[in-house]
N, C-alpha and C positions, 0 to 999 in steps of 0.2 A: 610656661611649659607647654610646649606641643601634645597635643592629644592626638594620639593613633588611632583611625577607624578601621575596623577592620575589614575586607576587600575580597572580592571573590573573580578571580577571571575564569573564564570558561575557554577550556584548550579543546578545540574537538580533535579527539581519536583517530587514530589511521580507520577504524571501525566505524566511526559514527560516520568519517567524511566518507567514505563509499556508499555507506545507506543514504546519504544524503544526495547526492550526485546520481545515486541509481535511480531514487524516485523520481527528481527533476528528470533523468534521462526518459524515465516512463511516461512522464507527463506530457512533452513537447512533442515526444514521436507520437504520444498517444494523438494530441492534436494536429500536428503535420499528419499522421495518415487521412483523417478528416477532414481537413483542408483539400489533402489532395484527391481527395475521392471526390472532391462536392467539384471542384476545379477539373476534375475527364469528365465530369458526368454534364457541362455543361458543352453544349455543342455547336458551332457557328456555321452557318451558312452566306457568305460573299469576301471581302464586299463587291456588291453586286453594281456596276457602275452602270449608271442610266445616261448620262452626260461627259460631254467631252470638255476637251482643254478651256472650248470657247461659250461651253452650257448649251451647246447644240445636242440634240436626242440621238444617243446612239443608235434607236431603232423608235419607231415611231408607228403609232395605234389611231386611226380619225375615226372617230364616230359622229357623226353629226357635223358641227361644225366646228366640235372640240378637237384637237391631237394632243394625245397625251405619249411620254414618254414610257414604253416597255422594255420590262424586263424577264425572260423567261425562267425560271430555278422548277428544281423541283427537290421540295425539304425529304428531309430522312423519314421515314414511317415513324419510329419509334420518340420521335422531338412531341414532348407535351408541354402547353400551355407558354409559345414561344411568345421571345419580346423581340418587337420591330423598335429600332433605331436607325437613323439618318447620321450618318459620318461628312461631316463637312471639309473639304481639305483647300487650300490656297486660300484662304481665308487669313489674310494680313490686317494688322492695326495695332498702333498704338494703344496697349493696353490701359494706361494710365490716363490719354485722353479718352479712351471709347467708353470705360467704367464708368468717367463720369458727365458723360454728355448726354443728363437725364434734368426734368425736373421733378424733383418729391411731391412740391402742391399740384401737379398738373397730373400725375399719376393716380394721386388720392381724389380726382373726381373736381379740382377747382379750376375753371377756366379763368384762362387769366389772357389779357390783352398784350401784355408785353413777359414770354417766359423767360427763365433764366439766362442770364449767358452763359452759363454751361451749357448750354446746346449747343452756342455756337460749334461749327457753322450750318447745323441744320436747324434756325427759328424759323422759318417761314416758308410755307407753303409752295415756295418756289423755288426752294433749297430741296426737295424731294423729288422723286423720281415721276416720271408722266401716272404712271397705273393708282400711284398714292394721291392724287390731286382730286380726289371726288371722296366724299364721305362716303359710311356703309350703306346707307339709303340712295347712296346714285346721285346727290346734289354735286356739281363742279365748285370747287372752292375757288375764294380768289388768291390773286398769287402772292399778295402782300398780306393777309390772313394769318397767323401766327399757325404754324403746324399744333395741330394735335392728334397725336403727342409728337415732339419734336426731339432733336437729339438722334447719335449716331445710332447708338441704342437700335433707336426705333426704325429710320430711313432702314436699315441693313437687316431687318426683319426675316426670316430666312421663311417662304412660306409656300415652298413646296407643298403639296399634299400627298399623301399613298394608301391607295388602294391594291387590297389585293384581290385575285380571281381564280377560280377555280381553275388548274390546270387543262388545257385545251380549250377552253370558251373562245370561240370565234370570234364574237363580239363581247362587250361589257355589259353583261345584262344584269339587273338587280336580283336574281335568283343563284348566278354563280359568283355571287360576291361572298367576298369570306369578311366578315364583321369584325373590326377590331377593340378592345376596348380603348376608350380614350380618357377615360375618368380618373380624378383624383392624381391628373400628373404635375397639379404645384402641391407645395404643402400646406397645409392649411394656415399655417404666419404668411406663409407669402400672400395668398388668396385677398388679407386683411389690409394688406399693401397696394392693390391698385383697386380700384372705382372708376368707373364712367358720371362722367356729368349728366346735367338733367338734357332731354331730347339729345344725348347722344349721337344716335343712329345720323342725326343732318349736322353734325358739326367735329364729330371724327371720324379719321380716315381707317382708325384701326381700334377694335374692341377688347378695352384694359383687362375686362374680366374675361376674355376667352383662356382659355390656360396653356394654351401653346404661347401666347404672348407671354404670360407670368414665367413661364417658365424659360424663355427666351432671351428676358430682361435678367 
């Protein structure tokens, strides 16, 4: 004999579904107006191109025996505690090779004699570009020398620098520089991720733990 249990469905109301639909209504605009306030309240200034088609300087600053590329803006008064970013454009590659033409033990600080073939085709020191061909101490490496670090990865390094200056400074002098911070831009998992070998400074060309490279990779 079949036993009946007994069952309860919940029908909502023409009443209840309006209260219900009106609160979600309240909620979503309440956060969309939020959104949109934090969203005008941020404010852009460029992009401000410094370089041409060919990475020639659109307008150019020598001091010394440096020229650096300039650019002139002048920010809104009311912009507090702005963030500088570099937008890269023509910038092509195979994603799928470029992701992984790295090696792990060579990043974590172990020299190795012969690295990965995932790097191919940048392992060796003669696979990089002329300015990469010296470690940070200024020693020439040889050109059969395994790159460290090697990999596309690394060759394609973007390593611009920017400084900014006080509006109208004639020259770049350390008193009308505007300071920016540069701290804390990997995460601290990442940070745990690259290492430098021991003496370093004379046997790579680029420093694992700077955080423009962490952050790069």
């Amino acid at each position: 004999m079949n036993q009946q249990l007994p069952r309860k469905m919940n029908v909502p109301t023409p009443c209840k579904t309006i209260v219900i639909f009106s609160l979600l209504t309240f909620c979503f605009l309440t956060l969309g107006i939020i959104f949109l306030a934090f969203a005008l309240s941020i404010k852009t200034i460029g992009p401000l191109k410094y370089v041409d088609d060919d990475g020639n300087c659109l307008k150019t600053h020598v001091v010394g025996p440096t020229t650096y590329c300039r650019v002139d803006f002048t920010p809104d008064d009311t912009i507090k505690s702005p963030h500088v970013y570099i937008d890269i454009t023509n910038f092509y590659s195979s994603h799928r090779n470029f992701a992984k033409s790295i090696d792990r033990k060579q990043l974590r600080g172990t020299e190795l004699d012969d690295p990965s073939s995932l790097c191919s085709p940048i392992e060796k020191v003669n696979d990089l570009f002329d300015w990469q061909k010296t470690t940070v101490d200024g020693t020439v490496l040889s050109a059969d020398a395994p790159a460290y670090p090697c990999g596309q990865i690394a060759k394609y390094f973007f390593s611009d620098t920017l400084e900014l200056y006080k509006t109208g400074a004639a020259t770049f002098l350390a008193a009308d520089k505007i300071n920016l911070d540069q701290s804390d831009l990997a995460h601290g998992y990442e940070k745990t991720k690259y290492k430098n070998s021991d003496n370093w400074q004379s046997k790579q060309w680029l420093d694992l733990e700077n955080e423009f490279v962490q952050v790069w990779f």
